[in-house]
C-alpha positions in Angstrom: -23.3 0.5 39.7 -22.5 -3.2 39.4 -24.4 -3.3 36.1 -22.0 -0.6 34.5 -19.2 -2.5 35.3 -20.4 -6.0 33.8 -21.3 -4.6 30.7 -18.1 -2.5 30.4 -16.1 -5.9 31.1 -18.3 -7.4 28.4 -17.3 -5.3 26.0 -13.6 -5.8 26.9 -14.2 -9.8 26.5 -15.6 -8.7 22.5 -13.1 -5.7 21.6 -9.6 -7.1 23.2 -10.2 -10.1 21.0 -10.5 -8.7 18.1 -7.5 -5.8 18.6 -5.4 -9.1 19.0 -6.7 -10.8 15.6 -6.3 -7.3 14.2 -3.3 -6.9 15.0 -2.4 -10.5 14.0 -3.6 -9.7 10.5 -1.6 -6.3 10.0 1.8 -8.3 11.5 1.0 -10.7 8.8 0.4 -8.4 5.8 3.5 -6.9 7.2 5.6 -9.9 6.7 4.3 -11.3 3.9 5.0 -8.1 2.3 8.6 -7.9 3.4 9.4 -11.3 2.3 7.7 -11.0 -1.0 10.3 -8.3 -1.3 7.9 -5.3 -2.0 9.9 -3.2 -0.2 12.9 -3.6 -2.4 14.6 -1.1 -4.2 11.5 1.3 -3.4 13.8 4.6 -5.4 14.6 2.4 -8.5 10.7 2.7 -9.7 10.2 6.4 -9.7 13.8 7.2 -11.2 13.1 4.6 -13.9 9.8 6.5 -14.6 12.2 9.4 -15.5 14.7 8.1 -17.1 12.4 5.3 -19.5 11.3 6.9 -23.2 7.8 5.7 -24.0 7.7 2.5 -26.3 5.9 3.1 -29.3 5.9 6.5 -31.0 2.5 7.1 -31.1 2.6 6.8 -27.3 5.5 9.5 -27.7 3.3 11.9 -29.0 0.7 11.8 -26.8 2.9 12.4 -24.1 5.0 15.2 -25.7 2.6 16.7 -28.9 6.0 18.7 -29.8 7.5 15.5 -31.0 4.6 15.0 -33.1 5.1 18.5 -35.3 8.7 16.8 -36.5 11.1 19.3 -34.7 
């Protein structure tokens, strides 16, 4: 019986460890990310995607074919 326990308390000493570096790491992305400011204006991307004509008109036409048969 005794030997189940050490090695379930040795397993503890490895894994509760590394769930704190883990964690560490994932609060850090967090913040780093938040100060970088990727999670600013999160809508304004996908609404300009709409709203924005493509560039160059040969870009145009392989987006839309209809604008290529001029009407």
């Amino acid at each position: 019986m005794r030997g189940r326990v050490e090695r379930f308390m040795d397993s503890l000493y490895l894994l509760i460890p590394l769930s704190v570096v883990l964690v560490l790491a994932i609060a850090g992305i967090l913040v780093w990310a938040v100060i970088s400011g990727q999670f600013e204006r999160l809508d304004d991307a996908g609404a300009r995607a709409l709203r924005e004509e493509p560039d160059l008109p040969e870009e145009a036409d392989r987006i839309d074919p209809r604008r290529s048969e001029g009407g």
